[in-house]
C-alpha positions as semicolon CSV with decimal commas, in nm:
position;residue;x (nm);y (nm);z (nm)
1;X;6,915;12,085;9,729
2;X;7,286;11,966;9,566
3;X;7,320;12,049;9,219
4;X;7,568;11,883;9,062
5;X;7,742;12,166;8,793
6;X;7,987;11,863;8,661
7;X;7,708;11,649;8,547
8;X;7,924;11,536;8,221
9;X;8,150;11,305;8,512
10;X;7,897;11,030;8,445
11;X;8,170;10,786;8,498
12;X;8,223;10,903;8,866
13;X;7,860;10,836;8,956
14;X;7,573;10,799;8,783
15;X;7,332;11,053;8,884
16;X;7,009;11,025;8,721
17;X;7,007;10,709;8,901
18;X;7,096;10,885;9,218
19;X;6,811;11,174;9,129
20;X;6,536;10,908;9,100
21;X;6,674;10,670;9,402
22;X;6,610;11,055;9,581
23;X;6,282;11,195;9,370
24;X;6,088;11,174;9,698
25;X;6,343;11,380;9,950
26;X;6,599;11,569;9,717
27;X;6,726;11,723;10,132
28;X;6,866;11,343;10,164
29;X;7,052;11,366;9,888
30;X;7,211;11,662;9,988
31;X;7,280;11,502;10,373
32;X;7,381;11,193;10,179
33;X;7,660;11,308;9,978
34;X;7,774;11,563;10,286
35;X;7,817;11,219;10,508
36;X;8,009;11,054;10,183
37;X;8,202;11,368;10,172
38;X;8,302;11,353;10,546
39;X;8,412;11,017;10,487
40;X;8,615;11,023;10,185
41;X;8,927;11,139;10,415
42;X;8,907;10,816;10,672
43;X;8,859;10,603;10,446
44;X;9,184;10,694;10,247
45;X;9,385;10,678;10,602
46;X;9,222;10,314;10,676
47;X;9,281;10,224;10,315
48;X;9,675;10,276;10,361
49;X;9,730;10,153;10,649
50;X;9,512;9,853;10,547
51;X;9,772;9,829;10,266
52;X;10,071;9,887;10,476
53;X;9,921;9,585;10,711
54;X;9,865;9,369;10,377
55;X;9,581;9,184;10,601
56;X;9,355;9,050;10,300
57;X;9,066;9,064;10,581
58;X;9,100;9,462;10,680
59;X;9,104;9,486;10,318
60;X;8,791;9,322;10,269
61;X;8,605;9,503;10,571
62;X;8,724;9,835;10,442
63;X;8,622;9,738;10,090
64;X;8,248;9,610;10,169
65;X;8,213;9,963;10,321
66;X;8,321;10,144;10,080
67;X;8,111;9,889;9,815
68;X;7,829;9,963;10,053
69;X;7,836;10,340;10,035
70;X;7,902;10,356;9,685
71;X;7,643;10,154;9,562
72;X;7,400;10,333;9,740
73;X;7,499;10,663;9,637
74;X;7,523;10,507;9,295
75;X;7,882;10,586;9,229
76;X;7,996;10,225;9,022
77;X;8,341;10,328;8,940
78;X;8,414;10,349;9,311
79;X;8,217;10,024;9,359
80;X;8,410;9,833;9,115
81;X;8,704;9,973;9,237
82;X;8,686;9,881;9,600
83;X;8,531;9,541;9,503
84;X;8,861;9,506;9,220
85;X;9,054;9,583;9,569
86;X;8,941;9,320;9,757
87;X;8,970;9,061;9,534
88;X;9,335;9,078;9,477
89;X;9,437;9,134;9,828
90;X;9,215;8,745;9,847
91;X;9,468;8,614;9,624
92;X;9,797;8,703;9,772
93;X;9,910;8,895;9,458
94;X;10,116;9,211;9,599
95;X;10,152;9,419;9,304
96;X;9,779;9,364;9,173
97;X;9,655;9,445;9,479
98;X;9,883;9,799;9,484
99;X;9,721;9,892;9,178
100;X;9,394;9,782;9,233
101;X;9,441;10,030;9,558
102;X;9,591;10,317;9,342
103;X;9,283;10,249;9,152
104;X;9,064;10,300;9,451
105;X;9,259;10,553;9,606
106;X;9,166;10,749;9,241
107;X;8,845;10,681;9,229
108;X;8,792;10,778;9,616
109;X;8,986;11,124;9,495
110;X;8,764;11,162;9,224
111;X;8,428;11,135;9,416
112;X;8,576;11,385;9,692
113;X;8,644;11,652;9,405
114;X;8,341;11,605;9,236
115;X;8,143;11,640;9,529
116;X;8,334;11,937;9,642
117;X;8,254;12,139;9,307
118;X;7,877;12,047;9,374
119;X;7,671;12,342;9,457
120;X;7,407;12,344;9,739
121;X;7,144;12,529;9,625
């Protein structure tokens, strides 16, 4: 089973939510999380050369995976972030939509680490 030791980085996913969504198999959770983990690094590559295409419709594909993933896993922050992502790259604005991608790029960063100092148990 995963125990989380950094349980105070509510704001990077919200894992009581995660523990109940789980309560029947806590083994998934653990497979879950090691699949998000795996991901984390491909979805940073597609997410800058999405940006270095500056196709608003990569962007979106990329982002309602990413949405997907996160919402399952309960991680909001990196919801909101990818969702924040797409929506400026829909309305043409260059700069918003860098920082809406730093944002996401963060918040993909921050799910990686905290994942990484989980524990398996």
């Amino acid at each position: 089973m995963l125990t989380l030791t950094n349980r105070y980085a509510m704001h990077i996913l919200d894992y009581q939510k995660l523990e109940e969504l789980f309560a029947a198999n806590p083994s998934r959770l653990t497979l879950v999380l090691t699949t998000v983990q795996e991901r984390i690094p491909q979805w940073q590559e597609e997410i800058a050369t999405a940006m270095d295409s500056g196709n608003p419709q990569t962007i979106r594909t990329i982002s309602h995976a990413i949405r997907g993933t996160a919402g399952t896993i309960r991680a909001e922050r990196l919801e909101a972030a990818a969702a924040a992502w797409a929506e400026m790259a829909k309305s043409g604005n260059t700069a918003e939509t860098t920082t809406a991608y730093q944002g996401l790029s963060t918040a993909l960063q921050e799910l990686a680490d905290f994942i990484n100092h989980s524990e398996t148990t």
